[in-house]
C-alpha positions as CSV (number, residue, x, y, z in Angstrom):
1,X,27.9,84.3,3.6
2,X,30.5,84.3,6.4
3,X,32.4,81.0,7.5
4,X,33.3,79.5,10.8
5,X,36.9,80.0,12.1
6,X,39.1,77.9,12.7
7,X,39.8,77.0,16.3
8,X,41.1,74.3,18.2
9,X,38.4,74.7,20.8
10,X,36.1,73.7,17.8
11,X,36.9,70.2,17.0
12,X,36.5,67.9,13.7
13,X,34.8,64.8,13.8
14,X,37.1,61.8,12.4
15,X,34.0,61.4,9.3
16,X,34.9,64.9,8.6
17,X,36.3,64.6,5.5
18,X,33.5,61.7,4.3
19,X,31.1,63.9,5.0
20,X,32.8,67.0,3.1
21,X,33.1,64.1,0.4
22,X,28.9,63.7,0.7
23,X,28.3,67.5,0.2
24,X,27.3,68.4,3.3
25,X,25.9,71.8,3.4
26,X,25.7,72.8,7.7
27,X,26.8,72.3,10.9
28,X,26.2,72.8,14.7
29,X,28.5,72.9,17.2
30,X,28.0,69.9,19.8
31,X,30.2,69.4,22.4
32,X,33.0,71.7,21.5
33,X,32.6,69.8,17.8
34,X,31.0,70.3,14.5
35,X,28.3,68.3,13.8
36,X,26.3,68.1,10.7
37,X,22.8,69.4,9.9
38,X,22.4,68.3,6.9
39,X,23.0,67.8,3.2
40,X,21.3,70.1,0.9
41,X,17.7,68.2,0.5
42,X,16.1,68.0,3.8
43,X,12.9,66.6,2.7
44,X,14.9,63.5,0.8
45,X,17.0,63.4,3.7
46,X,14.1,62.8,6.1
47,X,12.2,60.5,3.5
48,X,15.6,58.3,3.5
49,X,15.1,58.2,7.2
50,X,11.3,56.8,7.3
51,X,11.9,54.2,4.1
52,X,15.3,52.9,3.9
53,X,19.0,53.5,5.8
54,X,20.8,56.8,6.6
55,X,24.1,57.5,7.1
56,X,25.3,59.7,10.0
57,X,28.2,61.0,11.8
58,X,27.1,61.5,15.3
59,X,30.6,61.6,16.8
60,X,29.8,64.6,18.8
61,X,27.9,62.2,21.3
62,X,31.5,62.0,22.8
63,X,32.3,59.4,25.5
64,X,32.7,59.9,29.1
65,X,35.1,56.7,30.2
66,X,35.4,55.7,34.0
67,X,38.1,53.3,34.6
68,X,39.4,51.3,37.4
69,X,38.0,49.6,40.4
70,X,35.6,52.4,41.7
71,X,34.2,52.9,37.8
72,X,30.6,50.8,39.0
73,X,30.6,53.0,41.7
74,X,31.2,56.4,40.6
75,X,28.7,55.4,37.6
76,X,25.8,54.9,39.7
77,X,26.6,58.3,42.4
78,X,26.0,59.9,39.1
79,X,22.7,57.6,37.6
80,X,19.6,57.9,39.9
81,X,18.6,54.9,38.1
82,X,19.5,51.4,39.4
83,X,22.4,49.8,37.6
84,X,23.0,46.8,39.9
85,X,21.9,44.6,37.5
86,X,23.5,45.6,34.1
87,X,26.2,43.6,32.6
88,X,28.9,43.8,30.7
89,X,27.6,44.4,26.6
90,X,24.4,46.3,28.3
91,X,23.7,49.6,27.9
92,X,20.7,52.1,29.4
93,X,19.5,55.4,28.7
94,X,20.2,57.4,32.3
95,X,19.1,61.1,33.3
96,X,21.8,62.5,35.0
97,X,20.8,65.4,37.7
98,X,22.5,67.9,39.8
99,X,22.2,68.1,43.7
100,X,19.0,69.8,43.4
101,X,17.3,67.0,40.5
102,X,17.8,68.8,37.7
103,X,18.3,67.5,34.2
104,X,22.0,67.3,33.1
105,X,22.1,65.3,30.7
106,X,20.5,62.0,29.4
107,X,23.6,59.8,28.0
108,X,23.5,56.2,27.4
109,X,25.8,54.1,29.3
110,X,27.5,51.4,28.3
111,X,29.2,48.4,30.5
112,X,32.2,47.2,28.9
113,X,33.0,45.3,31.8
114,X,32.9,45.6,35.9
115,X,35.7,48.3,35.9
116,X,35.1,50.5,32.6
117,X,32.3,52.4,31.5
118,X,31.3,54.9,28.7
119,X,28.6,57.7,29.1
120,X,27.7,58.6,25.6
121,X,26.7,62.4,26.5
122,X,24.3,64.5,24.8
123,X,25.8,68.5,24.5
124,X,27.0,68.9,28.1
125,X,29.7,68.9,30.0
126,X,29.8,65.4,31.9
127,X,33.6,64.9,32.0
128,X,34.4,68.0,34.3
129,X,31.4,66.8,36.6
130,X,31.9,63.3,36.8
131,X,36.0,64.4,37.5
132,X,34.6,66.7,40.3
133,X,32.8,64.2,42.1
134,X,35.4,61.2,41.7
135,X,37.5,63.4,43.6
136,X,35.2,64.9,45.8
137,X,34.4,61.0,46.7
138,X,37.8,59.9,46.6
139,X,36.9,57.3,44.4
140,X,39.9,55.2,42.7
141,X,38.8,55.4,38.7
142,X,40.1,57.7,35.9
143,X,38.0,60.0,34.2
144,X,38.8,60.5,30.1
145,X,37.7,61.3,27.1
146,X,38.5,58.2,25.2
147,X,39.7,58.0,21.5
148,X,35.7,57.0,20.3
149,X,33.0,58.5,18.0
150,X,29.8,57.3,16.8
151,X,28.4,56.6,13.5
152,X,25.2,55.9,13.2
153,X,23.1,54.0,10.7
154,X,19.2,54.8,11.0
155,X,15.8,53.7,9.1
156,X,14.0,50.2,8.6
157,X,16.8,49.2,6.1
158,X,19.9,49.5,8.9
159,X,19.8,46.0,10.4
160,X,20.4,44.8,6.6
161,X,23.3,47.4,5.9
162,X,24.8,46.8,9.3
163,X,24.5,42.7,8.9
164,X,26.3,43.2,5.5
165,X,28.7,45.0,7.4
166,X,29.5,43.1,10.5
167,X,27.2,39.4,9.9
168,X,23.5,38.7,10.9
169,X,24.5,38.1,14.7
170,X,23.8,41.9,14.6
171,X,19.9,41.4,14.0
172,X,19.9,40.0,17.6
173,X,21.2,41.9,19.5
174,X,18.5,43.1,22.0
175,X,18.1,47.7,22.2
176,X,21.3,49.2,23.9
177,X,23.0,45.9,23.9
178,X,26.3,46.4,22.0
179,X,29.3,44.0,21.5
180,X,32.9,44.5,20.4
181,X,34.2,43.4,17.2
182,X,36.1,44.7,14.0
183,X,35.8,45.5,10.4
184,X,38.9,45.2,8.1
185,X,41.6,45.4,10.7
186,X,39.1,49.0,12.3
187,X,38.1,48.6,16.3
188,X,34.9,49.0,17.1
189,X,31.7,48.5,19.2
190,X,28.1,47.7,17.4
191,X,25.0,48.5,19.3
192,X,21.3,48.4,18.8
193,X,20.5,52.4,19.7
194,X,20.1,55.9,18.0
195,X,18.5,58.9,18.0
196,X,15.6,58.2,15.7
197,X,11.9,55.7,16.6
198,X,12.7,53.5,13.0
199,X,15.2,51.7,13.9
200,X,19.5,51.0,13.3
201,X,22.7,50.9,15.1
202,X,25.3,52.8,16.3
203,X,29.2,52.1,15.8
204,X,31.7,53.0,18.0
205,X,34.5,53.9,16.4
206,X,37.8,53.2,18.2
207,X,40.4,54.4,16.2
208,X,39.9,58.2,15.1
209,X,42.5,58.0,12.5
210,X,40.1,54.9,10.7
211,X,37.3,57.4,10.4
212,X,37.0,57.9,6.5
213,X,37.8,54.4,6.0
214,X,35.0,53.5,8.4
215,X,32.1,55.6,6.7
216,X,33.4,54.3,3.2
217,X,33.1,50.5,4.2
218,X,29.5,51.1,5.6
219,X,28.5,53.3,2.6
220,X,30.1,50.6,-0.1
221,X,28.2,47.6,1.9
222,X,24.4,50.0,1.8
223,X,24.4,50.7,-1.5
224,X,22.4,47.7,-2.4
225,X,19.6,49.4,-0.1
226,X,19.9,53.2,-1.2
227,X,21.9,54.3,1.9
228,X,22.5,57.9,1.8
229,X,24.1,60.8,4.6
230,X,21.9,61.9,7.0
231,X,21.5,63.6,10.2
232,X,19.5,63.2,13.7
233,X,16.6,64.1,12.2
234,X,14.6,67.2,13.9
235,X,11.8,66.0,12.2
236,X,11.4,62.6,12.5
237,X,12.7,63.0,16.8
238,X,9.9,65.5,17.0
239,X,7.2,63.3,15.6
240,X,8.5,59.6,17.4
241,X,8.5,62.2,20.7
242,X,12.4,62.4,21.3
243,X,13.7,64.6,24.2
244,X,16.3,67.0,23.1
245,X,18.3,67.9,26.4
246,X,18.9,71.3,26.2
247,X,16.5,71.9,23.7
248,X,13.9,70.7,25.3
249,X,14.6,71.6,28.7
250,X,15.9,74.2,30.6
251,X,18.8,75.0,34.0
252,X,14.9,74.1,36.2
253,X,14.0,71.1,34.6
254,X,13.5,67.6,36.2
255,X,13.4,64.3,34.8
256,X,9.8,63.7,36.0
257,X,8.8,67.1,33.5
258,X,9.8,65.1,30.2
259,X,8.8,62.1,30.6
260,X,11.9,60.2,31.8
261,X,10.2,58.8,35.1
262,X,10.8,55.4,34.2
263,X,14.5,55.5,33.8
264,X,14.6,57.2,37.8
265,X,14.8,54.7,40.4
266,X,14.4,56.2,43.8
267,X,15.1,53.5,45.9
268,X,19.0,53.3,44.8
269,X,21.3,54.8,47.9
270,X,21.3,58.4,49.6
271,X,24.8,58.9,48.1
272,X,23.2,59.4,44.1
273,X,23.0,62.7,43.7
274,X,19.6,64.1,43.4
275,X,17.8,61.4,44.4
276,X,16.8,63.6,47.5
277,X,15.2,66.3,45.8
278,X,14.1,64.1,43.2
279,X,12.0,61.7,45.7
280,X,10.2,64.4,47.1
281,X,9.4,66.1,43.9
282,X,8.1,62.9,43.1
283,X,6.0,63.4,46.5
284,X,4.9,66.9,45.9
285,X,4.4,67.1,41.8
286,X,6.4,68.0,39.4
287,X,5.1,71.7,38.3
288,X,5.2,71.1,34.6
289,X,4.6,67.9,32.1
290,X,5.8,67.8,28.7
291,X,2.8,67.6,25.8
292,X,2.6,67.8,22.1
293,X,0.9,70.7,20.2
294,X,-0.3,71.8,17.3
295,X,-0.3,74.7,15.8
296,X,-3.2,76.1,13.5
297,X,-2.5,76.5,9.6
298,X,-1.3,74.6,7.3
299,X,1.6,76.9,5.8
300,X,4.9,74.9,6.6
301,X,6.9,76.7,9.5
302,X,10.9,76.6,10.0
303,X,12.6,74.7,12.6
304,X,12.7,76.7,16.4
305,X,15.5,78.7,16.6
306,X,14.3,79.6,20.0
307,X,11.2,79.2,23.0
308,X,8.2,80.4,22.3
309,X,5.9,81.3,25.1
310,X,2.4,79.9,25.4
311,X,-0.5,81.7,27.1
312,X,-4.1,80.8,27.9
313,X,-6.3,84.0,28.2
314,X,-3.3,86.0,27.9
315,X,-1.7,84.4,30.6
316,X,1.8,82.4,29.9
317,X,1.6,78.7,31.4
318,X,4.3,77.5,29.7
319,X,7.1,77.3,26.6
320,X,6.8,75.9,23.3
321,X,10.4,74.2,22.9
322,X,10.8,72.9,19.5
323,X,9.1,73.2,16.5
324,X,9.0,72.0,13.0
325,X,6.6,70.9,9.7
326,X,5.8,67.5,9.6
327,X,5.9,65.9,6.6
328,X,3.9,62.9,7.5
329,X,1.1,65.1,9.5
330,X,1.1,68.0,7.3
331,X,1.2,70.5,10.3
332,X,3.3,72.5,12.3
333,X,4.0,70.2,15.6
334,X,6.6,70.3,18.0
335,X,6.7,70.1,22.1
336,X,5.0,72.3,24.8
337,X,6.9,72.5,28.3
338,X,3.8,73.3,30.2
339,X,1.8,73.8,33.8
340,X,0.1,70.6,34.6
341,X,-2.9,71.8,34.7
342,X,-3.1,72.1,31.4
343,X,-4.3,68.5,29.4
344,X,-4.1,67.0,26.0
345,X,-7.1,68.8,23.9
346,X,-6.5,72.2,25.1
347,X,-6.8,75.2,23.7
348,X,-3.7,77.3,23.9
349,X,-2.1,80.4,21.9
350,X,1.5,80.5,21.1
351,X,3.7,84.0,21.3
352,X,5.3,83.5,18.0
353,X,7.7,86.2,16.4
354,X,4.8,88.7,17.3
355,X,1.9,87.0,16.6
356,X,-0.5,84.6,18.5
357,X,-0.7,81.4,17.0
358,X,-4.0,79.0,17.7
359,X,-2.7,75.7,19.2
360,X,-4.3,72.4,20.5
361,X,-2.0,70.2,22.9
362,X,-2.0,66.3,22.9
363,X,0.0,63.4,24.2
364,X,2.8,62.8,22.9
365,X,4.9,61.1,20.7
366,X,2.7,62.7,17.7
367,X,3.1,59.2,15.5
């Protein structure tokens, strides 16, 4: 046993305490916060996930807010995808890149109006970058960490909790559309998105000191459909063929290499940055491709802790990122980071813990 010191550098989500209250049994540290891994029965937990509503504090996916008359600016230098056209209570999913094109992060952003915006950051550093090149620009917009942290509610069940919650205008709104509203006196923002393929809502909450209340309100309102705590599920993400930024890709990758070529649009200005190197890696061929495999066996594995190298004929040609037992497949899956040469239905072997591992790759997402 050993236990996790206390630091201020290592911050508590405001569901802290409901979650301590719903026996949760791990955490990760996410953005310089704890976030939690689970609650003692992963296979229930993931089951609760596929066939009704889950509960989770995602409040780690902290918010990057640009303010002020150069926010729409400064929020597409940093998106190479085209944003001319979103409006206020729209949000899209955006691959951020370096100078060179390389993956940064993969936040959604959210327009609450033509002068404020939210990046809702995976585990990276975005407010230190975008302040760097607001000011490097001398752009006019603020750059903070604003007082919000998501809860999320996930599964086939959600829209029901949620329109118990909030009223059936929630069961329209359209994916990554959000609208601001409140719940018993509580601020906060309701929209269609999450980390999981089945479905549910994430809410913004806008008052950090409301955070217990919050998770109690939507618990009392689920029970009727079995809601339970949760977490973003490495199972489930792996299966519906979720990126994992970070996890899944490494200080080389490009957008193009894990399959967000359809959020880059590479006719938006000169002044994004990357769109340079990213048009002509477009033109030349990105040098890996992300694919599902599979390993041989049928004796459940544990989640990746780390990369695993894959050869063919002894020679590496790429990485196996994540990993995991599916419970729906009944095999060890997870995500090769690979050479393009290499296609769905080929035979690999995968440098694990000492041992080569049989493996067939395939498109992905796996279900």
């Amino acid at each position: 046993m050993f236990e996790i010191t206390p630091t201020t550098r290592l911050r508590r989500s405001p569901f802290f305490e409901a979650t301590v209250a719903e026996g949760v049994s791990g955490f990760s540290p996410y953005n310089h916060m704890l976030m939690p891994t689970g609650y003692g029965d992963p296979e229930g937990e993931y089951w609760r996930l596929i066939n009704g509503a889950s509960q989770w504090d995602v409040a780690v996916e902290r918010q990057v807010e640009l303010t002020g008359p150069d926010a729409g600016r400064l929020a597409q230098i940093l998106s190479p995808r085209d944003l001319t056209k979103c409006v206020p209570g729209q949000g899209k999913y955006v691959a951020l890149c370096n100078h060179a094109g390389t993956l940064i992060n993969d936040p959604i952003l959210l327009k609450l109006d033509d002068n404020r915006f939210w990046l809702s950051i995976a585990d990276s550093n975005i407010l230190f970058w975008a302040r760097a090149i607001a000011a490097e620009r001398g752009l006019n917009v603020a750059v903070i960490e604003p007082d919000v942290s998501p809860m999320a509610v996930q599964g086939p069940k959600a829209d029901d909790v949620v329109a118990a919650v909030f009223g059936d205008w929630v069961r329209d709104l359209k994916f990554f559309w959000f609208r601001e509203t409140q719940v018993e006196g509580i601020p906060v923002a309701v929209a269609r998105s999450g980390w999981s393929k089945q479905g549910g809502f994430e809410i913004y909450l806008m008052d950090g000191s409301k955070g217990t209340a919050l998770w109690n309100i939507v618990r009392e309102a689920g029970r009727s459909w079995e809601i339970g705590p949760g977490n973003p599920n490495p199972v489930e993400r792996i299966e519906s063929g979720l990126l994992s930024y970070g996890g899944d890709s490494d200080d080389t990758t490009n957008p193009f290499e894990v399959r967000l070529e359809r959020y880059v649009d590479l006719d938006v200005a000169d002044d994004v940055i990357g769109i340079h190197p990213l048009r002509r890696i477009r033109d030349e061929g990105p040098k890996r491709h992300q694919l599902g495999i599979t390993l041989d066996g049928d004796t459940p594995g544990g989640h990746h802790a780390s990369w695993y190298d894959i050869t063919v004929g002894g020679r590496k040609v790429g990485d196996m990122t994540c990993g995991t037992w599916s419970y729906r497949l009944g095999r060890n899956i997870g995500y090769a980071l690979i050479d393009r040469a290499c296609r769905p239905g080929d035979r690999v072997e995968v440098r694990k813990d000492g041992e080569a591992i049989g493996a067939t790759l395939s498109d992905l997402p796996f279900l």
